[in-house]
C-alpha positions in Angstrom: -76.0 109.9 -104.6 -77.9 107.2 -103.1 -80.3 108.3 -100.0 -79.0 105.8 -97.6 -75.3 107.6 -98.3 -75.5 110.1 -95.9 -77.0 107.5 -93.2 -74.0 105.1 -93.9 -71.7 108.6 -93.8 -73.3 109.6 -90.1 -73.2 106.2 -88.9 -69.6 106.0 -89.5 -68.6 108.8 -87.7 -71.1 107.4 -84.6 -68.6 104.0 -84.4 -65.6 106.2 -84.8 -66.5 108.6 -82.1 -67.4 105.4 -79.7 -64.2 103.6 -80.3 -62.4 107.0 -80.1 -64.4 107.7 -76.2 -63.7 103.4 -75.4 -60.3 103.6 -76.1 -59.7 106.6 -74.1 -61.3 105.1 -71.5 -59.5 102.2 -71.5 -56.4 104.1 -71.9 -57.0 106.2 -68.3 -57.1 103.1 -66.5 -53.7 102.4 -67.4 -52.5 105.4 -67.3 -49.3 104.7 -65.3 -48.3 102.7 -68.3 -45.7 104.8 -70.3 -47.5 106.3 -73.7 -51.1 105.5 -72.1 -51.4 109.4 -70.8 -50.2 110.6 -74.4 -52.4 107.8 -76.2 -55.4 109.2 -74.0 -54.4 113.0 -75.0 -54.8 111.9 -79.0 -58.2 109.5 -78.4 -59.5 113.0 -76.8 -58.4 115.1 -79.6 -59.6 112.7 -82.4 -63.2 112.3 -80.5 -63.5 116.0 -80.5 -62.8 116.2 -84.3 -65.2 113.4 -85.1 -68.0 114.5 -82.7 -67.4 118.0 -83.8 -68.0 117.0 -87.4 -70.9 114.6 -86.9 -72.9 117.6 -84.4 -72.1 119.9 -87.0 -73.9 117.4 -90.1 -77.3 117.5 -87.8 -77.4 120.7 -86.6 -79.0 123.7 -88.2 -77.0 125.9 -90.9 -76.8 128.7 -88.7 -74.8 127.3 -87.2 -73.0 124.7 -89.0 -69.5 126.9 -88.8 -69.6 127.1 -84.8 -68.9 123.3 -84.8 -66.4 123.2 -88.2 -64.6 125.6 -85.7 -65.1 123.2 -82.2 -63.8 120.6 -84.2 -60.7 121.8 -85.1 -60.1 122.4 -81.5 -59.3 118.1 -81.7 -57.7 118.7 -85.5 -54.9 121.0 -84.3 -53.7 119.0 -81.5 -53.6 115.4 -83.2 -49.9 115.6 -84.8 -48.9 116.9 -81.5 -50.8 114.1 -79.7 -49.5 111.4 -81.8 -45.8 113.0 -81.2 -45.9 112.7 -78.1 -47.3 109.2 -77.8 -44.7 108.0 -80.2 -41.6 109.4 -78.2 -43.6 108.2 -74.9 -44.5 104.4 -76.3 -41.3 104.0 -79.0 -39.1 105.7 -76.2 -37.3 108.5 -78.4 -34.4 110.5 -77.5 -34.5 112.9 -75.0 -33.5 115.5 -77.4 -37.1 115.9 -79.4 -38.7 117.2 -76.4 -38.4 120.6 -77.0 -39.8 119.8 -80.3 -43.0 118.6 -78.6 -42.9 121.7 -76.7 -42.5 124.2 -79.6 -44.9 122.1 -81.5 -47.5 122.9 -79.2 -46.9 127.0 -80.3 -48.0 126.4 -83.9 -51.4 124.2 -82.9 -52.6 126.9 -80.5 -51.7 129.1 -83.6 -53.4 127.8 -85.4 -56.7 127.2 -83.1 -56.8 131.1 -82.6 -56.7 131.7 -86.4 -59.3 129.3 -86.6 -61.7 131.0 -84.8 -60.7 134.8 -85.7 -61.0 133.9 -89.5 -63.7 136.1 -90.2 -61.1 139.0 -89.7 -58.5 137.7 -91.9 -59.3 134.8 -93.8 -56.4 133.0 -93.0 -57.5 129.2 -92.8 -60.7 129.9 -95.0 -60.7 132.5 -98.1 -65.0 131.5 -98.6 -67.4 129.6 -96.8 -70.7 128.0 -97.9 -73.4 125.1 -97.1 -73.5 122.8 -100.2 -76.3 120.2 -100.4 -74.6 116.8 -101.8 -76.9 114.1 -101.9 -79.7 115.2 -99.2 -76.9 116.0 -97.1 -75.8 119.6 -96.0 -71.8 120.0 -95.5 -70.0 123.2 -94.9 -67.3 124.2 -98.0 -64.6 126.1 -97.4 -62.3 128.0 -99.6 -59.5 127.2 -98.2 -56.4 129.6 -97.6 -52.7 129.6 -96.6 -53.0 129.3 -93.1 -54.9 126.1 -93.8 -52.0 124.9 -95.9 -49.0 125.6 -93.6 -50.6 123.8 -90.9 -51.2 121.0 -92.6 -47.2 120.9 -93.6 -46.8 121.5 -90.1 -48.8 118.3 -89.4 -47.6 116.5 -91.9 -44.0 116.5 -90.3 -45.2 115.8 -86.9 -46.4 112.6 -87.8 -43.4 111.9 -89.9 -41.6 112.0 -87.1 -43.9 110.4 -84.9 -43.3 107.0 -87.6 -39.8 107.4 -87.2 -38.6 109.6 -90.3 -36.0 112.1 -89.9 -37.0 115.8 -88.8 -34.7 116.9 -91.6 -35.8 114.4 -94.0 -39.5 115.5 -93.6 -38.3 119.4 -94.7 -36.3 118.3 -97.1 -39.4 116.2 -98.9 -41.7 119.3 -98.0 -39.2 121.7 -99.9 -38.8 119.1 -102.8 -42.7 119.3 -103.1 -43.0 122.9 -103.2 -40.6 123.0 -105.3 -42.2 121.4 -108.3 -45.6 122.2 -107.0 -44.4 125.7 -108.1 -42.8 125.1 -111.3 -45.2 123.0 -112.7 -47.9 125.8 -111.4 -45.7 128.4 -113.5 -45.4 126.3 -116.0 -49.4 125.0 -116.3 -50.2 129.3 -116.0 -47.7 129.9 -118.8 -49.7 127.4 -120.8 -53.0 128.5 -120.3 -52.3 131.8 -121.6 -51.2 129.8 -124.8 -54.2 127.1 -125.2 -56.6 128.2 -122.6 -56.9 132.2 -123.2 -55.7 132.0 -127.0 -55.9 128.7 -128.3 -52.6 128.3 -129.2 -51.6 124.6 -129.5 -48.0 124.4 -128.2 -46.5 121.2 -127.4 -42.6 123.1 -127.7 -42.8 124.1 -123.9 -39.5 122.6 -123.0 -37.8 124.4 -126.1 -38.7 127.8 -124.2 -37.3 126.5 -121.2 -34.3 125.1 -122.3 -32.9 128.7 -123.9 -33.8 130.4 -121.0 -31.4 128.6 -118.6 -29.2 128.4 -120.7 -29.0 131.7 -122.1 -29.5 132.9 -118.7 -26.3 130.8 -117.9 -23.8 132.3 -120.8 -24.9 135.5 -119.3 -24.6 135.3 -116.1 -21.6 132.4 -115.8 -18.0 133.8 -114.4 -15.2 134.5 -117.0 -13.7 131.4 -118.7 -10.6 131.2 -116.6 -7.2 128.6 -117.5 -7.5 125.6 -115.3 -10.6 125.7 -113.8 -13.4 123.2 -114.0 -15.8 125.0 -116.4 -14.8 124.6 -120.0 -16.6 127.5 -120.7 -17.2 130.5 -119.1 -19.6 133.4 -119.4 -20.7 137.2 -119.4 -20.1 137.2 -115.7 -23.1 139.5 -115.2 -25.6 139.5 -112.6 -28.2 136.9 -111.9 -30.9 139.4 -112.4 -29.6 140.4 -115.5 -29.3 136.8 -117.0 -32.9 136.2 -115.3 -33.9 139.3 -117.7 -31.4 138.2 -120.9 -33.0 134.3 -120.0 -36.9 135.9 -120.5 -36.1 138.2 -123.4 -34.2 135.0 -125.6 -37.2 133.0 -124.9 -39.8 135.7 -126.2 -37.5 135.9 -129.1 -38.0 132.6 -129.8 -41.3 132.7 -129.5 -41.4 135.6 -132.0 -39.4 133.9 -134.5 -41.4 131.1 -134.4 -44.8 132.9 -134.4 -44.2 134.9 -138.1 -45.0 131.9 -139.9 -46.2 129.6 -137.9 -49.2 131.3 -136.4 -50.6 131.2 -139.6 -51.0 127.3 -139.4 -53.5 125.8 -136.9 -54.5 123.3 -134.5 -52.0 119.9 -135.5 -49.5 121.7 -137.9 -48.3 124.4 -134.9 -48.2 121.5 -132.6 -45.9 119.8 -135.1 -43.8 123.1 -135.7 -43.7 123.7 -131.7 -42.6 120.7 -131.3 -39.9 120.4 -133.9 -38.8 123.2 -132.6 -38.0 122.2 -128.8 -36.0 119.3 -130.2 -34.2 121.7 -132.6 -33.5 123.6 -129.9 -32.4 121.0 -127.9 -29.5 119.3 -130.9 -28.5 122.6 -131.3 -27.5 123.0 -127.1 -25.7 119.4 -128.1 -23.7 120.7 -131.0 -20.0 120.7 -131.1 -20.2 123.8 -132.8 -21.4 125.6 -130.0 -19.5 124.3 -127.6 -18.0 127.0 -127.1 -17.3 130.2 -128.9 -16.1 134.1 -128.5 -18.6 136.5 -127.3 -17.4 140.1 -126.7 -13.9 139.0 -126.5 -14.9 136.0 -124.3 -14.4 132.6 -124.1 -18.5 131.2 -123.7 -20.5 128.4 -125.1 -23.5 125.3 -124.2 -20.9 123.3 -123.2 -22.0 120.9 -125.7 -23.3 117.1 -124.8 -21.3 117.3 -121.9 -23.5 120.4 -120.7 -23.0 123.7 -118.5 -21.7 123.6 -114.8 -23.4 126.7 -113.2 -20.7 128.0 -111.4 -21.9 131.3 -110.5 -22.5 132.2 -107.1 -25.9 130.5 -105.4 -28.8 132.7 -105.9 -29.9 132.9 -103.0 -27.1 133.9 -101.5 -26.9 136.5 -103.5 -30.1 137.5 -103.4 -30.1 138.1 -99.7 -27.0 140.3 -100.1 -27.8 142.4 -102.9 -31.0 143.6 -100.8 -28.4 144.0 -97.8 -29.9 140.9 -95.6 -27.3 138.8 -96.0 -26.0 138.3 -92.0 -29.7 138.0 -91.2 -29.8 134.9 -93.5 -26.8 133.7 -92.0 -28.1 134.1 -88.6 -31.3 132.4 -89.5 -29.5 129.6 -90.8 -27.6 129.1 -87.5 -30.6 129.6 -85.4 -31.9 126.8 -87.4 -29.5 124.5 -85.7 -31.9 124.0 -82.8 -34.6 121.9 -85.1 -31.2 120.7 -87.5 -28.2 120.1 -85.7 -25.8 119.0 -88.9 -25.6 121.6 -91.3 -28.5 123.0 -91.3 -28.1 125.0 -94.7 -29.1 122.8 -97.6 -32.4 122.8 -95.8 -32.9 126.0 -95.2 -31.9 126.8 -98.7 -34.4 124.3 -100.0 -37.4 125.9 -98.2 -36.5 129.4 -98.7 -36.4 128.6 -102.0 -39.4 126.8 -102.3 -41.2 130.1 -100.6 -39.7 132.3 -103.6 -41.5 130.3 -106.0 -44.6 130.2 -104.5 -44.3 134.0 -105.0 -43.8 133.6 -108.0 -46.5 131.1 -108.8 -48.1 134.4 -107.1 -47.1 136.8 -109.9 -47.8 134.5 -112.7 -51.3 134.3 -111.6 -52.0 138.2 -110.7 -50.5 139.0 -114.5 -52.2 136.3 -116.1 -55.5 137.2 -114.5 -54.9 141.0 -115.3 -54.3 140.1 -118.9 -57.4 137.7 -119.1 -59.6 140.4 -117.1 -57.7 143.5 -119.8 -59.5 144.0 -123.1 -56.4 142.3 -124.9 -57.3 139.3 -123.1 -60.8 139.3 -124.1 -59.7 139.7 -127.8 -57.9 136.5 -126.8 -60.8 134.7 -125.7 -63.0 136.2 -128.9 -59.5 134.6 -130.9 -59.8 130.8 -129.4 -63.4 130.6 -129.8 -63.7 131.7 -133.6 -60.9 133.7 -135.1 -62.5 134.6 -138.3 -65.4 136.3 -136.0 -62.6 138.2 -134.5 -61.1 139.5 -138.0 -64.5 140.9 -138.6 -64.7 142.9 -135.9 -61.5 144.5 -136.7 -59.0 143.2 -134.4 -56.1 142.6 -136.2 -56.0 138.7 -135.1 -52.2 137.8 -136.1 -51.0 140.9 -134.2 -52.8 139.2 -131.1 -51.2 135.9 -131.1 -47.9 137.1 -131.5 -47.9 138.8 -128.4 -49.5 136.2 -126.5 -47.5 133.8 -128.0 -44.3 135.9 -127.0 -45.6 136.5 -122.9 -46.4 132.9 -122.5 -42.9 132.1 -124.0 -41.2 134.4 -121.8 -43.1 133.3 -118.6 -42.2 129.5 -119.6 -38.0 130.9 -120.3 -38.3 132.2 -116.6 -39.7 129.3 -115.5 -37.0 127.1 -117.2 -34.1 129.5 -115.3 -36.0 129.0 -112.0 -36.4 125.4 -112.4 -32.6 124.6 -113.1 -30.7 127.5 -111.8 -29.7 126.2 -108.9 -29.2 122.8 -109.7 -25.4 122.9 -110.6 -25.1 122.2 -113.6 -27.4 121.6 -116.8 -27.4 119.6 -120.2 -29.6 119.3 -123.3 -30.6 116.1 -122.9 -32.8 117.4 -119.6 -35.0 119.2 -121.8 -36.8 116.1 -123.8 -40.4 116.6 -124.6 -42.0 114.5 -122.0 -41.4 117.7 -119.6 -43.8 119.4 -122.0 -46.3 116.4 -121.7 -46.4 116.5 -117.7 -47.0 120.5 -118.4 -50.0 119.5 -120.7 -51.2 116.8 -117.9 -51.1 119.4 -115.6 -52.9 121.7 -117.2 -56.0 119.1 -118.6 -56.5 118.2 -114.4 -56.9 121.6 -113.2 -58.7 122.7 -116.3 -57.8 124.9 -119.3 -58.5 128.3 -119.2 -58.8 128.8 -115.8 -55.5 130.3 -114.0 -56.8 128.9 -110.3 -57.1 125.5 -112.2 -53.7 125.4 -113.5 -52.3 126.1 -109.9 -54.3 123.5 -108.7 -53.4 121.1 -111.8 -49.7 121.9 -111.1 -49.9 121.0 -107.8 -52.0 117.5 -107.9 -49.5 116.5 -110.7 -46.5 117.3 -108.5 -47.8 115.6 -105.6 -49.5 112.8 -107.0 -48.0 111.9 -109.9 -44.5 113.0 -110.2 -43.7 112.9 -106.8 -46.1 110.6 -105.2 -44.8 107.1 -106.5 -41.9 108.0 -104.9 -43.0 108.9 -101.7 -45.6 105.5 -101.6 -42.8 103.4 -102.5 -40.5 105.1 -99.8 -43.4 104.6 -97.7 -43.8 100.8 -98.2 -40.1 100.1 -98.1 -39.9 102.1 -94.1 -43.2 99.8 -93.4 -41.8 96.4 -94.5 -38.2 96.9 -94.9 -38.1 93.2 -95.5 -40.1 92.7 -98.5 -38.3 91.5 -101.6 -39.6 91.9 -105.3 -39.9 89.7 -108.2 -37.1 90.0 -110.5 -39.3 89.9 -113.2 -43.1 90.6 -114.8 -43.0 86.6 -115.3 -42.1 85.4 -111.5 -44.6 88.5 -110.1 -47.6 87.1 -112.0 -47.2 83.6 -112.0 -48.4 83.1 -108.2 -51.2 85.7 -108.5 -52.4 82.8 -111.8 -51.9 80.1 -109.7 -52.3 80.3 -105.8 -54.6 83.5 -106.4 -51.1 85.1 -104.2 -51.2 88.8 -105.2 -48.3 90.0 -103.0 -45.8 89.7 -105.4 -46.9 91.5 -108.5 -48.0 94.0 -105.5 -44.4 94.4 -104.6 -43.4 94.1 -108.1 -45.4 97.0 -109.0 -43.9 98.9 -106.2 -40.2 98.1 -106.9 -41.0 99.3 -110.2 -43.4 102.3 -110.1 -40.8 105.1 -110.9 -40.9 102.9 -114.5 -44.4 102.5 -114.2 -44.9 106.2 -114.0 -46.0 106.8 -117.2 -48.4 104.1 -117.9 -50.2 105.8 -114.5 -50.1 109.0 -116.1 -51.6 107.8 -119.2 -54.3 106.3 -117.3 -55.5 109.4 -115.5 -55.5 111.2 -118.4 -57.7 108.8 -120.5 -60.5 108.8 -117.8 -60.0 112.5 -117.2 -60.3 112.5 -121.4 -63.6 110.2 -120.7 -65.3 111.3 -117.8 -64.0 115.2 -116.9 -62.2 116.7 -120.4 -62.9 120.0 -118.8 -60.6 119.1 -115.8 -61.1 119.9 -112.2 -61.8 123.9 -112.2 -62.7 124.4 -116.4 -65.5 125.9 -118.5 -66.6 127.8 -115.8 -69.1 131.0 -116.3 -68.5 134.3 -116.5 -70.9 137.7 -116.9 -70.8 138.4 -120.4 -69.5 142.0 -119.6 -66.8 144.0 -117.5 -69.6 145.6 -115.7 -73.3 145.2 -114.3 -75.6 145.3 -117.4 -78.6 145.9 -114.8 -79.7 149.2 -114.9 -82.0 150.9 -112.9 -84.8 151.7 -114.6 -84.9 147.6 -115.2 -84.6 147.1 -111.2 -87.8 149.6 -111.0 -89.6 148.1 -112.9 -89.4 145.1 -110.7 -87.2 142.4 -112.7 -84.9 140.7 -110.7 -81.0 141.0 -111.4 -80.6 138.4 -113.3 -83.7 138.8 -116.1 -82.9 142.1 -115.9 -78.9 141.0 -117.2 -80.5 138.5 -119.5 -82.6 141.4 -121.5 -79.9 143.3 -122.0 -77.3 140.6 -123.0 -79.6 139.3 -125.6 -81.7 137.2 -123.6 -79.1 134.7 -122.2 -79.4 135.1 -118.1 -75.7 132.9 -118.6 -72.6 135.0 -119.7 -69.7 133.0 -121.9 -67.4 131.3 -120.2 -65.0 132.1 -117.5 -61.7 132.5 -117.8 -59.9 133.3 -114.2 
């Protein structure tokens, strides 16, 4: 970084604090015009948050936190600022007010965790001073208090710009949503290529017999007349869940007797081969249908599965006897949703049981990596012949790794497309896999925090976030019309130098475009960052301090006193989370 960096940084947040302080000013001395008291409210807050942040680049480390936690006294109230200017200036109904006034709970919420973090780490898990370029800035670790409030801001000002209350949940629980199966699915992964090396490009395949066998177990009884052509086990959902995790590890055990024995290219080709047998087989006509235990079941064929069993949720709640207080939450819910308020409440309770899941997918994939199976995993990916030596019976290894990462990816399938209504094989075509693999290269491979944080850029920015832009962009010019074609959209960029229609062309077609954007960011992540975001990171060589004391009397520090007995290398190998 250039010296004059941090200079240009400062000075920028010196103009944005003056305009801030003028227009806030200028808003007081209109202040009987309706939204000019709101408009002042947010100038003040926004002011605080920039002088806040520009005090705390000067001052002296010590106490560089104080003013990352005086600033946030201007962060918190912001969304609610804007709110309120919006309903004051755009004239909204009457009936958000007491959403402005409940809104104002969470900031001040949020403002005392701020500044009792050091009890419970709540907004940040870790905080440091980094040096970036000359320039000393506080880093923070940050945790899930941090998170919610920025959902909670992040519907504030959707509805301050005019979108729907429930429209804003429902996109939150559609994010968290595939933040957390692509997290589940990216940890499932890791423990494949990141911990063992495996290279498996059949994730779908896993995925695909766990919902569905999850779904012959667990569907009603075939029954004359109704709308399923096929019915099931009639079982419960936990029990499919189970039946859904054990099919998939089957798989993978069936696949893993020979094929473990090939490497690098030829499993990928044998993974993969298998996902789209897998996948022909759910689109037979042979097993359509057919009797199990006396009972009419099947895949349901081309036409798929309708999931008629009862929603899991519901179930969920009333199998651990909390079923009325679900119901009552769902009314109370009313108050922020008037119309049938379920479906959203549905979608972010849901949304919160994955991320508990996400949850324990990390905890056992870091208990495995931290166990001395893991470590045998490790010793496998970086040179398996090394491993043999040693004894370890290498083949014995892989098939149970192979077989936990194929079960975690079968429960992620079930979790993914249980509640969707109905399913068919043509869902589960191997480009799922290659988002899973994207997801995994951004955060980094063998690190478990990476592949949550892989998951969720790919789910917010890449899967999701076309969407959202081009949603975005048709609310900000509803009257913009595309091209019809590539040919009309570049022709007056080539001759009038007129770039708005290929940029609305581009727009109009980005869900299409999707992939080629993919493919970008994974080129240049291939080019400048193959490691991804949160990879090849170090880790002690050992289990346990190597230092002993005899080394720390003698007066060597920690670390030479590590690197003599470690061989010499102060550095462990790398770490996997």
């Amino acid at each position: 970084m250039h010296p004059w960096v941090p200079v240009l940084f400062a000075g920028a947040l010196v103009v944005s604090a003056v305009t801030t302080t003028a227009l806030g000013v200028a808003a007081w001395r209109i202040r009987e015009t309706p939204g000019a008291t709101s408009f002042l409210g947010l100038m003040v807050a926004v002011t605080v948050w920039t002088v806040g942040y520009l005090v705390g680049l000067v001052w002296s480390p010590g106490g560089r936190f104080l003013w990352e936690q005086i600033q946030w006294v201007g962060i918190v109230f912001v969304p609610v600022c804007f709110l309120a200017f919006a309903m004051d200036y755009l004239g909204y109904d009457d009936r958000l007010r007491p959403v402005l006034a409940g809104a104002t709970l969470p900031a001040l919420a949020t403002l005392a965790l701020v500044w009792t973090n050091p009890w419970h780490g709540l907004i940040w898990r870790e905080q440091s001073i980094n040096t970036v370029g000359g320039l000393e800035v506080a880093a923070q670790v940050t945790g899930v208090g941090y998170w919610a409030f920025t959902a909670f801001a992040y519907v504030l000002i959707g509805v301050g710009l005019g979108y729907s209350l429930r429209g804003q949940l429902n996109t939150i629980a559609v994010l968290t949503f595939y933040i957390a199966v692509f997290a589940m699915l990216a940890l499932a992964l890791n423990l494949h290529w990141g911990y063992t090396g495996l290279f498996n490009i059949g994730v779908v395949g896993f995925m695909a017999v766990g919902i569905y066998v999850m779904a012959v177990v667990s569907k009603p009884l075939y029954q004359s007349g109704g709308a399923a052509q096929v019915g099931g086990l009639g079982l419960p959902l936990v029990v499919g869940m189970i039946a859904g995790m054990v099919a998939a590890a089957v798989l993978g055990l069936v696949i893993a007797l020979p094929a473990l024995r090939l490497r690098a290219d030829y499993l990928a080709i044998v993974t993969i081969a298998m996902s789209e047998i897998v996948r022909f087989s759910f689109l037979s006509g042979e097993l359509q249908q057919f009797q199990l235990l006396g009972t009419r079941v099947g895949f349901g064929g081309g036409s798929g599965l309708i999931l008629d069993y009862a929603d899991p949720l519901t179930a969920f709640f009333g199998a651990i006897g909390l079923g009325g207080a679900y119901s009552g939450f769902v009314d109370a819910f009313e108050v922020i949703v008037p119309n049938n308020p379920k479906p959203v409440v549905d979608g972010l309770v849901y949304g919160i049981v994955l991320l508990l899941f996400v949850a324990g997918y990390y905890w056992l994939l870091k208990r495995t990596g931290e166990s001395p199976f893991g470590r045998v995993l490790k010793a496998i990916r970086e040179d398996e012949d090394v491993a043999n030596s040693l004894g370890k019976n290498t083949n014995r290894f892989k098939i149970k790794a192979f077989m936990l990462g194929c079960a975690l990816m079968g429960l992620a399938g079930v979790l993914w497309f249980m509640r969707s209504g109905a399913v068919t094989p043509n869902t589960f075509r191997p480009r799922i896999t290659f988002f899973v693999w994207i997801a995994l290269i951004i955060g980094g491979a063998g690190s478990n925090t990476g592949s949550v944080l892989g998951g969720a850029v790919f789910a917010a920015l890449l899967y999701q976030g076309p969407r959202y832009l081009k949603n975005l962009i048709d609310t900000v010019l509803p009257n913009a019309s595309a091209p019809p074609g590539f040919g009309p959209a570049i022709a007056p960029l080539i001759s009038n130098l007129n770039p708005a229609p290929l940029f609305f062309y581009t727009i109009d077609s980005i869900r299409q475009l999707q992939l080629v954007f993919m493919g970008l960011v994974l080129i240049w992540l291939m080019h400048n960052r193959p490691q991804g975001m949160l990879g090849h990171r170090k880790e002690t060589a050992a289990g346990i301090p190597l230092t002993t004391a005899s080394a720390r009397e003698a007066g060597g520090s920690d670390a030479e006193a590590s690197a003599r007995t470690d061989g010499g290398s102060v550095q462990g190998g790398e770490r996997d989370e």
